[in-house]
N, C-alpha and C positions, 0 to 999 in steps of 0.2 A: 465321551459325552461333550457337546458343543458346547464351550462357556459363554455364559449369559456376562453382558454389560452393561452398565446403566447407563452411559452417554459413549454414542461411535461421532467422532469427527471423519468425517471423508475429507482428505488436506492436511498437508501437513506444511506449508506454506506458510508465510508471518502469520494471518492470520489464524490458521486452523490451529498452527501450535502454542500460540497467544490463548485460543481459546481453551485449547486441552492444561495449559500451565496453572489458567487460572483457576479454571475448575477445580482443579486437582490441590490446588492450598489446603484447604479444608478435611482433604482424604481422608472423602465422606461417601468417594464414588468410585467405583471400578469404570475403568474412561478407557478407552479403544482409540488409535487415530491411525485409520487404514491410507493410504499413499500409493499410487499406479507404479510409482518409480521411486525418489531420494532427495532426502530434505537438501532446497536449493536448485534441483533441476530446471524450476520454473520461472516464474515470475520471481522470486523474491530472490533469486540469484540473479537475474540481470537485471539489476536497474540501478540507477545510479545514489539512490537512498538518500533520497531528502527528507526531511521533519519539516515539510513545510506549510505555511499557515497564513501568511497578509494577503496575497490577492484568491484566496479560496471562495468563491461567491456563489449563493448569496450569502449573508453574513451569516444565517443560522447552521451553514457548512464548514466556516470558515471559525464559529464559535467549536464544531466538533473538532476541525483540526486545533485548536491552541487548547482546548483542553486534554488533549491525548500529550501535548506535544508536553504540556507541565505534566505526566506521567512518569515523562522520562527519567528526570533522575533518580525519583522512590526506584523504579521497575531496575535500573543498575543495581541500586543498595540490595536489592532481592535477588538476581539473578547472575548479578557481575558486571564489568565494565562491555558494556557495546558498542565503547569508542562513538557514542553521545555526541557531537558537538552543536551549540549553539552558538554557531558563529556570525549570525544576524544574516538575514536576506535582502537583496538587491536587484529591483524588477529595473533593468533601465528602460526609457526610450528614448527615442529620436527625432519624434517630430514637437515642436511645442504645441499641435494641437492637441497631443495625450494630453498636457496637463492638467486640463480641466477636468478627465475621466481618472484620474490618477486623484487627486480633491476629493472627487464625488466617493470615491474607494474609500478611504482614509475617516471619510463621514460618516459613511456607511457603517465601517469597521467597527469603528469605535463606537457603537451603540450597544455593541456586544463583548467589550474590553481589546478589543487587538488593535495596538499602538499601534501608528503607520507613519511614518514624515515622508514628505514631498519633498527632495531633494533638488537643489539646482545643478547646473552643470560643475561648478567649482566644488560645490560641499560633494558629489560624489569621485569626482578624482579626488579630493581630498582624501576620501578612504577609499580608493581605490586607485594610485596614479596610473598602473597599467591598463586602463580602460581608455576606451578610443575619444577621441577629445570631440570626436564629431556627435557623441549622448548629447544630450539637451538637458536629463534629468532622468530621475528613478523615483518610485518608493521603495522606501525601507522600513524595517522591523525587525526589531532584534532577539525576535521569538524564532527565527528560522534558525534551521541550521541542517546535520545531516550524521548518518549513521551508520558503522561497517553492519551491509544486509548479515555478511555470513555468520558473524560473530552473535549477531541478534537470531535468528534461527537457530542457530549452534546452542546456544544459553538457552533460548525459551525449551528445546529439547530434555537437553539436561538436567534443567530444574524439574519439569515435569516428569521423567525418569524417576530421578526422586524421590518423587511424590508415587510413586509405582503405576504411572500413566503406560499403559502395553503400546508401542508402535508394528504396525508391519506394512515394510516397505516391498516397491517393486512387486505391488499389490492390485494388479485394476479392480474395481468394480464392477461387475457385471453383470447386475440384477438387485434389485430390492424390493419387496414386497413387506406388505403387515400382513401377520398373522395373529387372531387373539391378544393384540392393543400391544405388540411388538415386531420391530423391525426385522427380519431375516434379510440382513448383505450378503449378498453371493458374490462373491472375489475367487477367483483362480485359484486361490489356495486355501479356498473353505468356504463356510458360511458362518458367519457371525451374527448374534442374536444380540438385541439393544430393547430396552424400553425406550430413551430417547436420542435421537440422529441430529447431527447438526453436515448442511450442507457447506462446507469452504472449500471449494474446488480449485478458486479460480479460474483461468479459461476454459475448464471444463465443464464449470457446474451447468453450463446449461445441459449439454449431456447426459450428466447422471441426473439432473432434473428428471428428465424423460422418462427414466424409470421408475420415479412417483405419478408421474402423469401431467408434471410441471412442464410449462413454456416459460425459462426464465429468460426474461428481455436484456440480454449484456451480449455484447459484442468482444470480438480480439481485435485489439490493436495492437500495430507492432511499433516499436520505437525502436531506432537507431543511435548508436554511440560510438563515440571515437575517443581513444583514448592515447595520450600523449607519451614520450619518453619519460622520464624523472626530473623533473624541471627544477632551479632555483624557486625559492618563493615568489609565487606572480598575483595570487589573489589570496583575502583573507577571509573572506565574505564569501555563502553560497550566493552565485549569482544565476537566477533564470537560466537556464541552458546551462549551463555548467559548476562545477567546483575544482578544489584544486585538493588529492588526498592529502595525507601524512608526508606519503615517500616521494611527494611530487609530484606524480601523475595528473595531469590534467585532464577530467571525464566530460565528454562534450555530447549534448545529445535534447532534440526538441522535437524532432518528428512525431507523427502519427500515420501511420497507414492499417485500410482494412482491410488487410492479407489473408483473413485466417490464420491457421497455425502453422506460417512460415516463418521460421528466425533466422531467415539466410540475409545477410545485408547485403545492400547493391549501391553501385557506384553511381547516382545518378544523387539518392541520401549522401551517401558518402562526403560528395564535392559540395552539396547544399549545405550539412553541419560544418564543415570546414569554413566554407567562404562566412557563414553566421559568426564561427569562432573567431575569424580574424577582424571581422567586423566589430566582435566586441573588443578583440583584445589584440592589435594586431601585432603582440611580441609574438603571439602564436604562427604565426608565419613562417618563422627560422624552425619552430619545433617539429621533430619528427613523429610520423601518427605509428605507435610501435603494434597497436592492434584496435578491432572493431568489432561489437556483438549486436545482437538485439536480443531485446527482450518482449514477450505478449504480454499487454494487459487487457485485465478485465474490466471492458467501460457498460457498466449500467447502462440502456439507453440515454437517461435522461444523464448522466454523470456522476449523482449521487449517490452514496453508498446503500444497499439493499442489507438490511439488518434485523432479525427479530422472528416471532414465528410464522411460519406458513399457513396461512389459511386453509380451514379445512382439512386439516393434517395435522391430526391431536400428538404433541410430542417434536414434533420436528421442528427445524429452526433453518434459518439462513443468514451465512453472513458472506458479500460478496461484492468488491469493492476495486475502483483504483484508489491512489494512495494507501495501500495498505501501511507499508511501511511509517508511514504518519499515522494511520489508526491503529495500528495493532495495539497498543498500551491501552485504549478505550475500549476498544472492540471487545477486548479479553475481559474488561472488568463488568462490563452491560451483560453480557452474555451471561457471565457470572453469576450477576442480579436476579436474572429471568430465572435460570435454575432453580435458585435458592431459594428466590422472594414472591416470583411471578410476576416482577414490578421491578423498574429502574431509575436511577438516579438521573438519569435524562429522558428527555420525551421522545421515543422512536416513532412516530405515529406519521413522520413526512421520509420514514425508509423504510416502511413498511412493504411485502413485496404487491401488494393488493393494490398500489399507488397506479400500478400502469393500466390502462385500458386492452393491450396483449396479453395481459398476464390471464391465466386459464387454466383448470384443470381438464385431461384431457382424458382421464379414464374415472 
């Protein structure tokens, strides 16, 4: 007999497993989180895992990232350490004509609590000496910082485990349909029945969209990274474009390309993060690059995160985003809300997915 659940995540990604973790507190719910392949394969295993939050614009996106970002430490006491750091961010530039748009940031910010200072060139070597003397200046905020992805995946599973959240991995979707005001998922290796579906695909969800009759508007991007030997201590600060880990490793990486779903990296990114890294920091020069990945993300068209239920589709939900890794703490607790309450502790009404003029049912 085919078991019935009350909520199927499709994803199992920060997101999807943020969501299935939190739900599952309460284990109040038989919760499903079906996955094509294995926590990590995707997006949330290659990125370089920032918690980042002062230049996120406009401010009422920028208020989502600092509120996810003070999540973090409760969500460690809960799930265990995920190697959290808030080790302050640092946007530099280079021309003194940013200053003024670096000001306006800071004004901006701060109408919605996110500290920002304006740095000059001295005050950021000061906390930074290994930066290139040729900066001008930065913003800073000591809300950034950054997080091991794996370790965070790894924990939000486990805890949800738990809580008797079922996973099946190396699971594609491929097919969903309602039947009498429940979901039948047809996966390779059954069909599963849901009252309620929550979409987190990431660069897939437009995909499995398609088989609710969804046109979800997000693209893949890819970004490129390069990653260093074991360095001395060189920076202490996430800075724009890179960080510097535990063991040293220095993670360089700023691009965008819309490749589709190619994660092959090419030497053309390659020499352009590079020449960026030494630009900011030219001890980087002497260092050896010991390897390089990419990773897809999923960018909303307009950028902002798509969050909340589906129109026209009683029961289903969507959550689909970049910067996961900075929303997941939030992401997991709203969603929560919606379940529970039918209402949330924030106002989703500008990530609703009905925001786009493409957006369509299509059967």
């Amino acid at each position: 007999m085919t078991k019935q659940y009350d909520v199927a995540v499709i994803g199992s990604g920060v997101i999807g497993s943020s969501i299935a973790y939190h739900l599952s507190e309460s284990r109040q719910k038989e919760i499903l989180v079906i996955d094509q392949a294995y926590p990590l394969s995707g997006t949330s295993g290659s990125t370089q895992a920032w918690v980042w939050v002062h230049n996120k614009t406009p401010s009422w996106y920028g208020e989502l990232s600092m509120l996810s970002a003070e999540l973090y430490p409760f969500l460690e006491r809960k799930i265990g350490d995920v190697e959290y750091k808030r080790t302050g961010g640092i946007a530099p530039f280079f021309d003194e004509s940013d200053r003024q748009s670096a000001l306006r940031l800071a004004e901006q910010q701060a109408e919605v609590g996110i500290e920002i200072e304006v740095l000059s060139r001295e005050q950021v070597l000061e906390m930074e000496p290994a930066l290139s003397p040729d900066i001008v200046g930065a913003t800073y905020s000591k809300i950034d910082g950054n997080v091991n992805p794996f370790r965070l995946v790894e924990l939000y599973i486990r805890a949800a485990k738990k809580n008797d959240v079922q996973f099946s991995f190396y699971n594609p979707v491929i097919d969903i349909r309602k039947h009498k005001g429940m979901f039948e998922v047809t996966t390779r290796k059954g069909v599963f029945i849901t009252k309620q579906l929550v979409l987190a695909a990431g660069p897939w969800s437009r995909s499995v969209g398609k088989f609710l009759g969804l046109d979800i508007p997000v693209k893949q991007v890819r970004g490129q990274v390069l990653v260093t030997e074991p360095l001395a201590p060189l920076i202490k600060h996430t800075i724009g474009g890179m960080r510097q880990a535990d063991n040293g490793e220095v993670l360089i990486g700023y691009s965008k390309e819309e490749v589709g779903y190619d994660r092959r990296t090419t030497l053309d990114i390659i020499q352009d993060t590079a020449k960026m890294a030494v630009d900011y920091l030219p001890d980087l020069a002497k260092a050896n690059i010991v390897r390089c990945f990419a990773g897809i993300r999923v960018m909303p068209n307009d950028g902002h995160p798509i969050i909340g239920p589906i129109p026209t589709i009683e029961n289903a939900y969507i959550a689909v985003m970049h910067s996961g890794i900075t929303l997941s703490p939030l992401v997991g607790t709203v969603m929560t809300e919606l379940f529970e309450y039918r209402e949330t502790s924030i106002d989703l009404e500008k990530l609703r997915l009905d925001r786009f003029k493409e957006f369509k049912i299509s059967v």
